[in-house]
C-alpha atoms as a printed R data frame, in Angstrom:
   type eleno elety resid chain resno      x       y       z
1  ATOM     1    CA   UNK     A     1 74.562 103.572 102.099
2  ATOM     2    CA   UNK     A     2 74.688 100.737 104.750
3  ATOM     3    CA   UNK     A     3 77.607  98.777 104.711
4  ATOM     4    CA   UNK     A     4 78.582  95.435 106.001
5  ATOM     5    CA   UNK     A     5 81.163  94.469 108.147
6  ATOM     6    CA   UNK     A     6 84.021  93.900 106.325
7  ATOM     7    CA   UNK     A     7 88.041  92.172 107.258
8  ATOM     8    CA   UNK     A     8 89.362  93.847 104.352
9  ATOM     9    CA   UNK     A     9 88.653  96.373 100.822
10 ATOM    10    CA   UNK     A    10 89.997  95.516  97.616
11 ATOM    11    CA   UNK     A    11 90.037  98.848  95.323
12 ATOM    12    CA   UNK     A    12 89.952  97.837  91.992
13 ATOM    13    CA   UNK     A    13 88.822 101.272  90.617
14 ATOM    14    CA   UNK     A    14 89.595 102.062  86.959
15 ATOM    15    CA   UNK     A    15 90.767  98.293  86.049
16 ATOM    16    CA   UNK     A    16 88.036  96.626  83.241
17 ATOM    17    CA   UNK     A    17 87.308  92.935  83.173
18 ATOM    18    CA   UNK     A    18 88.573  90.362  83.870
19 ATOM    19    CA   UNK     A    19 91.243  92.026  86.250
20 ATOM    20    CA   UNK     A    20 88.599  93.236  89.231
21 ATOM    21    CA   UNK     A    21 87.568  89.121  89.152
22 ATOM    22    CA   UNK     A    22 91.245  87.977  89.293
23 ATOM    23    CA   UNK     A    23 91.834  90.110  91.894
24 ATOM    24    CA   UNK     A    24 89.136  89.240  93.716
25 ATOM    25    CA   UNK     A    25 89.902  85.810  93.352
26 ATOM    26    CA   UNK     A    26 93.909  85.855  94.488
27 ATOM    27    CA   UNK     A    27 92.031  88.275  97.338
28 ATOM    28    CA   UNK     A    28 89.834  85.862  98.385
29 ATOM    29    CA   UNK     A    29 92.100  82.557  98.375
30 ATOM    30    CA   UNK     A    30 94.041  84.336 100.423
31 ATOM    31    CA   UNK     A    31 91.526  84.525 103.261
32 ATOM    32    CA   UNK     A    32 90.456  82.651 106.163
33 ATOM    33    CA   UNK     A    33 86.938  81.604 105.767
34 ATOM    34    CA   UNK     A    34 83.786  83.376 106.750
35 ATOM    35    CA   UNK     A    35 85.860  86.480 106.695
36 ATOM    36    CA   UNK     A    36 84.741  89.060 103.946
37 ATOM    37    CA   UNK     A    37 86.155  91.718 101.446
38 ATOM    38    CA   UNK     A    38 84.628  94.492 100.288
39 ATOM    39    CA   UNK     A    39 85.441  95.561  96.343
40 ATOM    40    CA   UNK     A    40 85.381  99.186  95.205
41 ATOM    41    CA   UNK     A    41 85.099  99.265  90.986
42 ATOM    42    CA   UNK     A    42 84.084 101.704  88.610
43 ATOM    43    CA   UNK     A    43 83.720  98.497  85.711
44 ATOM    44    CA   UNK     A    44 79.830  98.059  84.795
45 ATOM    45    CA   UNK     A    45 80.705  94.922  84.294
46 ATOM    46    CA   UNK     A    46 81.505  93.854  87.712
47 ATOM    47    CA   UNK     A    47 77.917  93.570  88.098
48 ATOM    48    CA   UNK     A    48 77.382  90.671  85.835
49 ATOM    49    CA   UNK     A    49 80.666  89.282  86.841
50 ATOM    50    CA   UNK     A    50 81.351  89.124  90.418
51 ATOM    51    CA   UNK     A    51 77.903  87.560  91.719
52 ATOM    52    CA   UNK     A    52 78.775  84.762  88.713
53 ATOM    53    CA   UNK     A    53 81.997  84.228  90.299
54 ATOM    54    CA   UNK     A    54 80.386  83.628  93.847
55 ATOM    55    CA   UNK     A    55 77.843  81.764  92.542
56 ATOM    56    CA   UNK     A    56 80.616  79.649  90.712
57 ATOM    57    CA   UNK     A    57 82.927  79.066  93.447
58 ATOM    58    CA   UNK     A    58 80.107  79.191  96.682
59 ATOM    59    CA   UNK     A    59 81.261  82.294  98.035
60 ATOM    60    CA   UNK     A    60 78.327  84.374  99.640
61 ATOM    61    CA   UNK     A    61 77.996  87.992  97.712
62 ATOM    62    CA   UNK     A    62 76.654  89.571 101.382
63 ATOM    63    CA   UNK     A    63 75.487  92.761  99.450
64 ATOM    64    CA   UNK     A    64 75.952  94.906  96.195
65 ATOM    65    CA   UNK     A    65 75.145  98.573  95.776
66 ATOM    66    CA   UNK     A    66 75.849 101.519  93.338
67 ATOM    67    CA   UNK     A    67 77.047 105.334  94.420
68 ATOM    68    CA   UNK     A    68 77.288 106.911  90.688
69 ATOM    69    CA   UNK     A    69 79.976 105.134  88.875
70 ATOM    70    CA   UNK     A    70 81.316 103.175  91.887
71 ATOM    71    CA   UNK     A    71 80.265  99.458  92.598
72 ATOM    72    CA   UNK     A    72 80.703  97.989  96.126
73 ATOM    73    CA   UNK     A    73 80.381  94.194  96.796
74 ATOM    74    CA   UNK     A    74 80.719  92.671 100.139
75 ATOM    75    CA   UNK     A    75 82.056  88.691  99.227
76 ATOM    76    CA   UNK     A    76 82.324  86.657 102.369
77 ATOM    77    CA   UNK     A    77 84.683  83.798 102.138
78 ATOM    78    CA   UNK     A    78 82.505  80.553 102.101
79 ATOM    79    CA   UNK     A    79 83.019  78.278 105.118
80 ATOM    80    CA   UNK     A    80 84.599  74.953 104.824
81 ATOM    81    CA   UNK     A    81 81.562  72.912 105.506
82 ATOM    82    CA   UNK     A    82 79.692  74.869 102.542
């Protein structure tokens, strides 16, 4: 599996909605922009969830991918002028 380049991982494995997204968000606000996170979950639902929360907020989902029942998503902070 390629991966991206990433600042930081957020491991989220074995928490169920909506805790990987809150996470992810309190991760995120955290950061300076343009730099990115990468999220490990085992939650299906992460896959309907997290690409709806970039889309929400403007945050660029870099990449997604599936190894068996682990979900990785690369979310790069979006840059001011976005």
């Amino acid at each position: 599996m390629d991966t991206v380049d990433h600042n930081q991982v957020l491991d989220t494995q074995g928490l169920y909605c909506p805790e990987p997204v809150m996470m992810l968000h309190g991760v995120v606000r955290k950061m300076a922009a343009g730099e990115v996170v990468k999220v490990i979950a085992t939650d299906p639902s992460t896959e309907r969830d997290i690409p709806k929360f970039c889309t929400f907020l403007g945050h660029p989902l870099l990449k997604q991918a599936q190894d068996g029942e682990l979900y990785y998503y690369w979310v790069q902070k979006k840059k001011a002028s976005d």
